[in-house]
NULUMMAR-848345 format. One record per residue: z, x negated, y negated of N, C-alpha, C in turn. Coordinates in pm, whole numbers, plus 50000, padded with zeros to 5 digits. Atoms other than C-alpha are relative to their C-alpha. Layout:
<torvos>
ZXYZXYZXY/...
</torvos>
This chain:
<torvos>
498694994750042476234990251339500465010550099/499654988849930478445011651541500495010649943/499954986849992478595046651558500855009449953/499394994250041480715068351418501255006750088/499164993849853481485087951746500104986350150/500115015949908481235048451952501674997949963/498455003550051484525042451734500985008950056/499234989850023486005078051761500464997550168/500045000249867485425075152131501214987850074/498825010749983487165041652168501725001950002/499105001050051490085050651988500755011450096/499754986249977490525083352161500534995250157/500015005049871490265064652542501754990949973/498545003349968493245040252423501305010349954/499234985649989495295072952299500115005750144/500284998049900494385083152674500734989750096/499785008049893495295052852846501794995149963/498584998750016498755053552654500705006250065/499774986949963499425086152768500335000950165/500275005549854498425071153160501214993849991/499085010849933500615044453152501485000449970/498634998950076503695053152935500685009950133/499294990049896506415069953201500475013249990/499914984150006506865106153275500585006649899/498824994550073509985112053082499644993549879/500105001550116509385109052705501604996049956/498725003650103512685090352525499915004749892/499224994850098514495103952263498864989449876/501205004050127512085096351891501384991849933/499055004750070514565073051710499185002049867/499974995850152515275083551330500004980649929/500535016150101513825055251084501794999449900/498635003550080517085040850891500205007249869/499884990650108517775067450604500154991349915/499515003650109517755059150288501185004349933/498934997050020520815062250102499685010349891/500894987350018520645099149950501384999749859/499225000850060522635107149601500705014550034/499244991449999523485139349736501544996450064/498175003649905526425119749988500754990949864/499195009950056527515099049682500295011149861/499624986250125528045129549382500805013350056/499604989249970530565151549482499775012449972/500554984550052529355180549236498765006750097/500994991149941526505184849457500055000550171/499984994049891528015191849782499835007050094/500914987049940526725225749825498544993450079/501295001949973523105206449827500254994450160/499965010949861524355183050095500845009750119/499344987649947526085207450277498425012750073/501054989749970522575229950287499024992550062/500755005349922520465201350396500824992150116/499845005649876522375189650689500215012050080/500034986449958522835228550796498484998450112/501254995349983519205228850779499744987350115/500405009849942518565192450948500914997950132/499344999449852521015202751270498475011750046/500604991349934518825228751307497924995750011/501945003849927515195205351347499614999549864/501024999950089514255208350992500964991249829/499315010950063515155175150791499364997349823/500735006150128514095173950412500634985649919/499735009050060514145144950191499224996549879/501374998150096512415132749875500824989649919/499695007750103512985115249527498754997249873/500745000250148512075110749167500144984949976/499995010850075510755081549023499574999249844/500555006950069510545071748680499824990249899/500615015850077508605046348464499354998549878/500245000950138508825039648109499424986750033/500705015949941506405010048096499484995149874/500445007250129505264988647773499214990149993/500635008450003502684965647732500104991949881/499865007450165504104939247443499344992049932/500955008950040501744916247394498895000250115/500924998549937498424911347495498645012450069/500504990949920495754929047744498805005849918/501444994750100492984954147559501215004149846/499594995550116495914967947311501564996250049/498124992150028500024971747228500295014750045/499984984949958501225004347382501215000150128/499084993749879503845022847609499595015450045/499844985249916503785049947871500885010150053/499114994949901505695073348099499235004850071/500174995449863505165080748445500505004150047/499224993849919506435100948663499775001050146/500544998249874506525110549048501305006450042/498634995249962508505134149210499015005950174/500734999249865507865134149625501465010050081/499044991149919509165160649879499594996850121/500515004449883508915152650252500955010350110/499484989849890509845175650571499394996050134/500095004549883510545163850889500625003850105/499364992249904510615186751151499784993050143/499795002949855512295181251524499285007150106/500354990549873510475196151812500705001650122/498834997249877512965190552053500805010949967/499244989750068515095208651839499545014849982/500864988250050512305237351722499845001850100/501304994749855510155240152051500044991550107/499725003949838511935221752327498974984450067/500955009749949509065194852314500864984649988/499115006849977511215161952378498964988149909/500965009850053510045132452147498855002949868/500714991150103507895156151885500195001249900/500014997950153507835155651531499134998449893/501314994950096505755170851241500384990449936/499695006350105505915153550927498875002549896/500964992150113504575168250566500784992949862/499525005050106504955151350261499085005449853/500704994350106503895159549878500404994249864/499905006850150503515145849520499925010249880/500014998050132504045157249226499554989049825/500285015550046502385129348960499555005849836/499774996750144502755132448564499874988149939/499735008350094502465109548295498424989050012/501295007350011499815079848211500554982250040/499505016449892499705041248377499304993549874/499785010550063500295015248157498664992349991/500795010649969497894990148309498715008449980/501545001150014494555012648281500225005549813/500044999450152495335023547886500204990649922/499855008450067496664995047782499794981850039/500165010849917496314965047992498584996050007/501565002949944492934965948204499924992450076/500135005049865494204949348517499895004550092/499634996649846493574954348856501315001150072/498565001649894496794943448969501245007249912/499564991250111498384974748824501954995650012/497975003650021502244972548670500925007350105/499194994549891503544999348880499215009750116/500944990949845502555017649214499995012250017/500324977649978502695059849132498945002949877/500894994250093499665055048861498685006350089/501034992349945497615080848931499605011949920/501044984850064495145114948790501895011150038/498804990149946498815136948727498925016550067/499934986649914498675166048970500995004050093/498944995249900500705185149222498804995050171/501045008249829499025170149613500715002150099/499875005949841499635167949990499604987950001/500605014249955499635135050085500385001650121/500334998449791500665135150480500555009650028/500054986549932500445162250692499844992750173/499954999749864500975147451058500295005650135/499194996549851502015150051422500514986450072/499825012049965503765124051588500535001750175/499284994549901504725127151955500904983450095/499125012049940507135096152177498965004550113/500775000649897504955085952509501074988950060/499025010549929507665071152716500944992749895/498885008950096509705047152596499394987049898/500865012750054506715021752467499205004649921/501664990450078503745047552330500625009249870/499624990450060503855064252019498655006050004/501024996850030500975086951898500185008249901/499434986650159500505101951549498585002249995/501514996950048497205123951442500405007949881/499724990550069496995141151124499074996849859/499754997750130496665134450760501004986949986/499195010850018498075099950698499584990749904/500745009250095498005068950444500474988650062/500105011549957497155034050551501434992149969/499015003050006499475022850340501784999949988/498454998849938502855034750459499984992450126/499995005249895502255016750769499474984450019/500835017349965500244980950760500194995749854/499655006650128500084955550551501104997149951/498574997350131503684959750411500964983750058/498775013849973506384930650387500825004349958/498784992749986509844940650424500514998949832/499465003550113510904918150115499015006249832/500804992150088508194929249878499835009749955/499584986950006509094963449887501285001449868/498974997450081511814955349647499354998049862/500765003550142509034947549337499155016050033/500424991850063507344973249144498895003149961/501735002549950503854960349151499165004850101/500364992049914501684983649266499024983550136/501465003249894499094952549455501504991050095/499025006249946503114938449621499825015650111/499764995349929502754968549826498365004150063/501124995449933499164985149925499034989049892/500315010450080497244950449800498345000449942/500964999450052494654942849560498734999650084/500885001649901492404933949868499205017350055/500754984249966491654968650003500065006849874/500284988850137492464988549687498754994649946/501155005550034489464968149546498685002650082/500965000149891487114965249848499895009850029/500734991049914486874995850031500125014849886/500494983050063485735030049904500775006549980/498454990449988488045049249761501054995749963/499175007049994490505024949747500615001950142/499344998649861491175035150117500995009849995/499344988050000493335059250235501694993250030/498625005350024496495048250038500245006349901/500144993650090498125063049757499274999749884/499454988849973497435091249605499315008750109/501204993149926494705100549874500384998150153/499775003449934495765100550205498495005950086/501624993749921492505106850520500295002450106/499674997749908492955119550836499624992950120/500005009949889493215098751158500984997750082/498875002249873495135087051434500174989050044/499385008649986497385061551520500514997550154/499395003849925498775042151809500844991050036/499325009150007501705022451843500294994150141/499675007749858502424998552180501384995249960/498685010849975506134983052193499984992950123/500505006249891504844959152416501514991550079/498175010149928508704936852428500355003549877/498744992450111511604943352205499494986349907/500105010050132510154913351981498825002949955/501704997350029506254925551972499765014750024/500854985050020504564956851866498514997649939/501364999650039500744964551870499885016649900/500584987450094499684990451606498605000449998/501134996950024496325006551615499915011949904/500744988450078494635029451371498675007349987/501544996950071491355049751289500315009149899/499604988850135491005069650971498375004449951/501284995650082487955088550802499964990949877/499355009850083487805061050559499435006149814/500334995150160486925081350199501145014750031/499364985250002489615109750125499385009849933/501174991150113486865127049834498404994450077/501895003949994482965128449848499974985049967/499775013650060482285093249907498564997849867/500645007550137479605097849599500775005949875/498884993750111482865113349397499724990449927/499535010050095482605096649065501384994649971/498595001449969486365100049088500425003250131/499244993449886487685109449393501435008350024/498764993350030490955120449311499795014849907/500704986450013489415148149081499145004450100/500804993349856487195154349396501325008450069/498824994649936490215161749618501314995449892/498805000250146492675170349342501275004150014/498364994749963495525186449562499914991150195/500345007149837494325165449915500475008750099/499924986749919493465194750098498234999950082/501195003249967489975178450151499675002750179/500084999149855490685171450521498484995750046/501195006450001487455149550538499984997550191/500175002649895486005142550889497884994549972/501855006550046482155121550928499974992349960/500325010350078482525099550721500074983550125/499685013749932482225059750818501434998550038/498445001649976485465051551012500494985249962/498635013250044488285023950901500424997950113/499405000749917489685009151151500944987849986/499255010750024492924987051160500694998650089/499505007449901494754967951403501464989049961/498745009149999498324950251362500774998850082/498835009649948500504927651555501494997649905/498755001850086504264926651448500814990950118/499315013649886506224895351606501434997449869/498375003550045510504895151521500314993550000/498975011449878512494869251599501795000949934/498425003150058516414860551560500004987749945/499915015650053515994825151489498714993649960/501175003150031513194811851306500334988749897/499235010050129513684785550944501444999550014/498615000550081517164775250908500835012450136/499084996549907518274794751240500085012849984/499284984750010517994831651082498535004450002/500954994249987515614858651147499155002649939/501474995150112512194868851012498875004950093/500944992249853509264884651146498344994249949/501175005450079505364877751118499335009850059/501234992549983502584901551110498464994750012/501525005249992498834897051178499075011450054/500924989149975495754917651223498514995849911/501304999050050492484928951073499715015249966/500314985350022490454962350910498424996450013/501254998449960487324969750971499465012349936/500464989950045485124993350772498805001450048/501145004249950482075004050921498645008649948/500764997950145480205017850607498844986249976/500565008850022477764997450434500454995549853/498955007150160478704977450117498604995549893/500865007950122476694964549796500324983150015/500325017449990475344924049828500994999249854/499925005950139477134909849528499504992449911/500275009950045474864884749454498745002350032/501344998050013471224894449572499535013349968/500654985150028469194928249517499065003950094/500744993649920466824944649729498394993449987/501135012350033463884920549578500374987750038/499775019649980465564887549731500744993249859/499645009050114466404879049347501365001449994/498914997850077469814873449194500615010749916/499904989850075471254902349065500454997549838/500585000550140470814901648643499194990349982/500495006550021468914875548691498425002049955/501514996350056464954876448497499215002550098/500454996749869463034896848698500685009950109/498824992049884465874914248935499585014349940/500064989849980465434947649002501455004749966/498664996750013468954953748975501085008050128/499334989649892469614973049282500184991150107/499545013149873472044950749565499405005850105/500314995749833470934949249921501125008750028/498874992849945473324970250129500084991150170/499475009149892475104950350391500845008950085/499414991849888476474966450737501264995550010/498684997649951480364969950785500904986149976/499525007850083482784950850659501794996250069/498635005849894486174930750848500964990749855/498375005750052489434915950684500814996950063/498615005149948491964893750842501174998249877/498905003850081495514893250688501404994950084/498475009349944499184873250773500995003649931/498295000350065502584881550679500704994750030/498765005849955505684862850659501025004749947/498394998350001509414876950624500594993050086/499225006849954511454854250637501584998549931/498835002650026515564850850574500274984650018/499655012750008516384817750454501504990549953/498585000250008520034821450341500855009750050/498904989549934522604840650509501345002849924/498405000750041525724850350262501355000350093/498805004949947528934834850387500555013450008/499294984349988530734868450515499705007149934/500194986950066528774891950385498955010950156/501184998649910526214916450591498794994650077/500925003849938523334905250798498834996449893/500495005250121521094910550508499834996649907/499625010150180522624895850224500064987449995/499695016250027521784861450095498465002149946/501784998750054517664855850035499274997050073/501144999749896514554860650190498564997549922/501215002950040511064848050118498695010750098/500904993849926508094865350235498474996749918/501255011850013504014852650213499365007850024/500504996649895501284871650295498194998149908/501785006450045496854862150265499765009750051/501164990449979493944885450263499024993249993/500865008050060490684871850315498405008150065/500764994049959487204885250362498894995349966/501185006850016483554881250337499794998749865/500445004750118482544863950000498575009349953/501444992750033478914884249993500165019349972/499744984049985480694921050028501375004849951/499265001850019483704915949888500874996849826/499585005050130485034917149509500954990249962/499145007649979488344903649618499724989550110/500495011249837487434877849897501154990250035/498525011750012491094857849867500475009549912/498684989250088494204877349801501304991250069/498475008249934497634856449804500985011449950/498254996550046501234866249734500794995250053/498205001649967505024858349770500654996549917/498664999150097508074855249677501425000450061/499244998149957511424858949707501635008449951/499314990150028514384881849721501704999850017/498925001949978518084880249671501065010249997/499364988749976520424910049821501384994849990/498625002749971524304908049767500294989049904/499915012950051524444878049575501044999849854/499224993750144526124894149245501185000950034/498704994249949529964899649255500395014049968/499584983650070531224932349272498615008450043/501554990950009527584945749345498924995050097/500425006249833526654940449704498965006350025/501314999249987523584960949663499024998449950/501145009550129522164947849400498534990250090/501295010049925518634928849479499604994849823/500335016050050517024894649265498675002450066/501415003449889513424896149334499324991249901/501125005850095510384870349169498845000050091/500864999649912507254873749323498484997849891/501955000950077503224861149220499285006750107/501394995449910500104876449328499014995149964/501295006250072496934861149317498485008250073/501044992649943493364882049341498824989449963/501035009450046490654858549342498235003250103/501344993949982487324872249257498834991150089/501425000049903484164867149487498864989349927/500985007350027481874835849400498905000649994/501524993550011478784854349507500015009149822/499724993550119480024879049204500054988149844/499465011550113480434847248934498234998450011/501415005849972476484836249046499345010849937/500514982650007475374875748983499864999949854/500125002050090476874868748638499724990449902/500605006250120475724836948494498685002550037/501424997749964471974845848643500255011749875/500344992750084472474877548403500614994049822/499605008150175474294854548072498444994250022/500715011049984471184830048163498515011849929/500844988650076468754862748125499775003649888/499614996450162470164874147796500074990949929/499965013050090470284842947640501214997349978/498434995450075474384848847600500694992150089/498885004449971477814835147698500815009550043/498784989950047480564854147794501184991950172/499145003249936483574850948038499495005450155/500044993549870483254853848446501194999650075/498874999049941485114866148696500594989550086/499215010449891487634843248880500935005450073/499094996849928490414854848955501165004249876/498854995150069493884873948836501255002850090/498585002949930497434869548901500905004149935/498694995550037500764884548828501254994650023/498935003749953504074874548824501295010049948/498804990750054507114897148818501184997250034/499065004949947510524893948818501075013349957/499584986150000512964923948868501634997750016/499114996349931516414931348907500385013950023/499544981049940517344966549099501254997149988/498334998649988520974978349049500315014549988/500004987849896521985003549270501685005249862/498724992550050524755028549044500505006050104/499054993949900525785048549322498355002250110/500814999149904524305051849656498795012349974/500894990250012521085073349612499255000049832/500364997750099520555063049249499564982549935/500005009550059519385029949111499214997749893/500994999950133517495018648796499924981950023/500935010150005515344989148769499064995149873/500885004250097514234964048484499144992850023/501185006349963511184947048513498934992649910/501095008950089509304920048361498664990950096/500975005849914505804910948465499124998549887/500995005050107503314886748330498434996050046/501974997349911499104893248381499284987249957/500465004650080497224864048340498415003150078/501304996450021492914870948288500215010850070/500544986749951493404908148332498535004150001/501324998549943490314917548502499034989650068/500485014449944489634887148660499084985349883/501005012850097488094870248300499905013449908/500614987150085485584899048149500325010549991/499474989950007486234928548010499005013950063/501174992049927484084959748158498944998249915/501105002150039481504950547916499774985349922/500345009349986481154915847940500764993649831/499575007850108481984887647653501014996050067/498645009549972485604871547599500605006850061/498834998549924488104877047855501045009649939/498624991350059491044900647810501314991449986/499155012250020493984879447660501035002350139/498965001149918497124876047903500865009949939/499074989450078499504904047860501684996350110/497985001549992503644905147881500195016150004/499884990049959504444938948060501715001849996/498685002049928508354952148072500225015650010/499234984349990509994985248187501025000650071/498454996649923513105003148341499335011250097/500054989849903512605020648636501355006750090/498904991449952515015048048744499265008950155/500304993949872514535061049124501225006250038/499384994349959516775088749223499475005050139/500594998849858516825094249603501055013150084/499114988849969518055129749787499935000250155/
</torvos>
């Protein structure tokens, strides 16, 4: 297995050789496409908007937004029951050109605020949770970076970052409410921690290549546990993510992003590809440290431990209708994307999804979005062997794991720029992949619905 400082070293040389080759003069950092803010669309709060563009001439750009999520579980799952959730995020994004003359430079600090209780672990008992801000409520740091422009091709960010704001993601998928449609059941499952995605972000450093205006290489390394990785929780471990972990086994991830203008049907879409790499050691799922079957008569019970652990994944965004005179992105888009990994180290070992998404399509209500999207997590075969060797032991029956899938279907409708609310119906079938955490019949299929309100400043 390699090294801790073998990795660090690596990663650190192509940071270095960016730095070499990218040209003298650093270009201007282009601003990511704003979201649409409700302070420009509410005249009463002018003053606000008025005080943050004051502030954001002068290098120091805030932004943020409240989400929340009344959520109901109507049938099915372990019980009947509703929640509320909350999340309220602040983010500050300071200029250095602007502050300290450094051309291309910018901090970036973000923070949670997280209230209320998640649906899916009180009442449900799926993995593939209903919505994506359930989490231990507290007040947190989640990123704390640096980002600097290296020419016109190199980026470089070090800091305090989460995996998933950056990889993995599909443009169209972003418009569902399902937490495994955005940072996917595949890593949240598999790696320690759930990886450094929300609410835990780990510190590491990034490198981006814009190799041609249609291809970008992304590299990453990260400390890959944000808490003690023997935290029974980790999130009560680092409870405000102030941990700032360093030592630990490193993560490492790698993505390819490929654009095009013309692809299906003549209109654009893009495709992603890559891999992660953890270089920890993992629990066998299926043998023990005696050679035997784990519950099986006889087994010791304790898995081998297997060296470091890889994941390939694929994305597809794709635009497959273009509305007759409307914007570029109005009409509908499909998007696809597989996870797949070793069967012996691996809970999830096959992770699908897609779906598709319809912007503009409504009259009168051109920002409106149409989304339906499935996910499918399909449990580990070594893990299914593990458990009839321990039914076969006990003399008993009960349900194993296979696999679990979601399907949701949403419509967002934007009230005024900066404000939209969102209903949502999603349906679980064998939450928990079959068994329940203590074995027997399966958890029935549950019928999930809520309204989600996201105000954006």
């Amino acid at each position: 297995m390699r090294t801790i400082a073998s990795i660090r070293g690596v990663f650190a040389a192509i940071a270095l050789a960016a730095t070499a080759i990218s040209p003298a003069s650093a270009g201007e950092t282009e601003d990511a496409e704003a979201e649409p803010s409700i302070l420009d669309s509410v005249p009463a709060l002018a003053g606000a908007k008025q005080f943050r563009d004051a502030l954001a001439e002068r290098g120091f750009r805030f932004s943020g937004f409240y989400f929340s999520d009344p959520r109901a579980n109507l049938h099915g799952g372990m019980r009947e029951g509703a929640t509320y959730s909350g999340l309220f995020s602040l983010a500050l994004d300071v200029d250095f050109e602007k502050v300290a003359k450094i051309e291309g430079g910018r901090l970036h600090a973000s923070m949670f605020q997280i209230h209320g209780k998640d649906v899916s672990e009180r009442y449900v008992g799926n993995i593939l949770a209903a919505n994506d801000i359930g989490a231990r409520p507290t007040t947190r740091l989640f990123e704390l970076y640096y980002e600097q422009q290296l020419g016109e091709r190199f980026e470089l960010q070090f800091g305090q970052m989460a995996a998933d704001e950056e990889f993995m993601i599909s443009d169209y998928a972003e418009t569902f409410i399902g937490a495994t449609l955005g940072w996917a059941a595949a890593p949240s499952e598999n790696l320690p921690q759930e990886g450094p995605a929300y609410p835990l972000a780990s510190l590491g450093a990034q490198v981006t290549w814009k190799a041609t205006e249609t291809f970008t290489l992304v590299g990453a390394i990260y400390n890959s546990t944000p808490a003690n990785p023997d935290a029974f929780d980790p999130q009560k471990n680092n409870p405000h993510g102030l941990n700032f972990r360093l030592g630990d086994p490193p993560l490492v991830i790698l993505e390819g992003r490929y654009r095009y203008e013309e692809g299906l049907f003549g209109l654009p879409g893009g495709l992603k590809f890559g891999g992660y790499a953890h270089f920890g050691t993992f629990d066998d799922l299926k043998r023990g440290t005696d050679g035997l079957v784990l519950g099986s008569a006889g087994s010791n019970g304790e898995p081998r431990r297997l060296n470091d652990n890889l994941n390939v994944f694929a994305i597809l965004d794709q635009q497959v209708w273009r509305m007759p005179g409307g914007d570029e992105d109005d009409g509908v888009g499909i998007f696809a994307r597989a996870i797949l990994g070793g069967a012996d180290r691996n809970t999830i070992n096959v992770y699908l999804d897609g779906g598709a998404v319809a912007k503009g399509v409504v009259p009168g209500r051109p920002a409106d979005e149409i989304g339906l999207a499935v996910a499918y997590a399909g449990f580990s075969p070594k893990l299914r062997e593990a458990e009839r060797a321990a039914y076969r032991a006990d003399g008993t029956s009960g349900a194993l794991s296979r696999y679990e899938a979601i399907v949701e279907a949403t419509y967002k409708a934007e009230i005024v720029p900066g404000l939209t609310v969102q209903p949502t119906l999603q349906y679980v079938m064998r939450p928990n992949g079959g068994p329940p955490e203590d074995g027997g019949r399966r958890i029935p299929n549950a019928t999930i619905f809520g309204v989600t309100t996201v105000v954006t400043f």
